[in-house]
C-alpha positions as CSV (number, residue, x, y, z in Angstrom):
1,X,161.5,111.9,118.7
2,X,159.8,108.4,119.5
3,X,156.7,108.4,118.7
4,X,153.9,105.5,119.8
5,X,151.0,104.2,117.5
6,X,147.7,105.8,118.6
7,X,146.1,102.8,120.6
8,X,142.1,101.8,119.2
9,X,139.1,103.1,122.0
10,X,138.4,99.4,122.5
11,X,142.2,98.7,123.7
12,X,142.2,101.7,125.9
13,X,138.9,100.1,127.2
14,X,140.0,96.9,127.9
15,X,143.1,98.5,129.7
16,X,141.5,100.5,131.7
17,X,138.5,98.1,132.7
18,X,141.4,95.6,133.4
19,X,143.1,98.7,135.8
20,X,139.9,100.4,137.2
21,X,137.9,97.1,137.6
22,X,134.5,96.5,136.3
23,X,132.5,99.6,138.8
24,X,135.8,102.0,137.7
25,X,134.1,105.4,136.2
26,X,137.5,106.4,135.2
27,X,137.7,104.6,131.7
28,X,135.2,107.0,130.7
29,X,137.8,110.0,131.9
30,X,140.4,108.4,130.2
31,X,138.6,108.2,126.8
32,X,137.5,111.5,126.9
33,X,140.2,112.9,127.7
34,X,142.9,111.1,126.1
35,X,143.8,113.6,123.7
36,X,144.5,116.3,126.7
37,X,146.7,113.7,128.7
38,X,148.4,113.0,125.5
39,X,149.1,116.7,125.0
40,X,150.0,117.5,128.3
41,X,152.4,114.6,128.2
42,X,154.2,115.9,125.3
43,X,154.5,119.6,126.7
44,X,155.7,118.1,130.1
45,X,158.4,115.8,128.2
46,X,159.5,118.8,126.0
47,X,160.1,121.5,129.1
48,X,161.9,118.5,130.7
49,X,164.2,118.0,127.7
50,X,164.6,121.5,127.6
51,X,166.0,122.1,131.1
52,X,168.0,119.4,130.9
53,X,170.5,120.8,128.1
């Protein structure tokens, strides 16, 4: 299984200001959250892979 290197909290900062623009609140959600999306992204890929065999 592929598997990405954990990006630092500053990139995912600089991302996300770069995406949300400087007035964006949703860096913050991203941060906090990260682990949760990162999670639910997994889940999501493995039920895919699943029903595809």
């Amino acid at each position: 299984m592929f598997q990405a290197a954990e990006p630092a909290p500053e990139e995912i900062a600089e991302i996300a200001n770069a995406f949300f623009g400087p007035d964006g609140r949703h860096a913050s959600d991203y941060s906090y959250f990260y682990n949760n999306i990162k999670d639910n992204v997994a889940k999501r890929v493995a039920a895919y892979l699943e029903g595809a065999k």
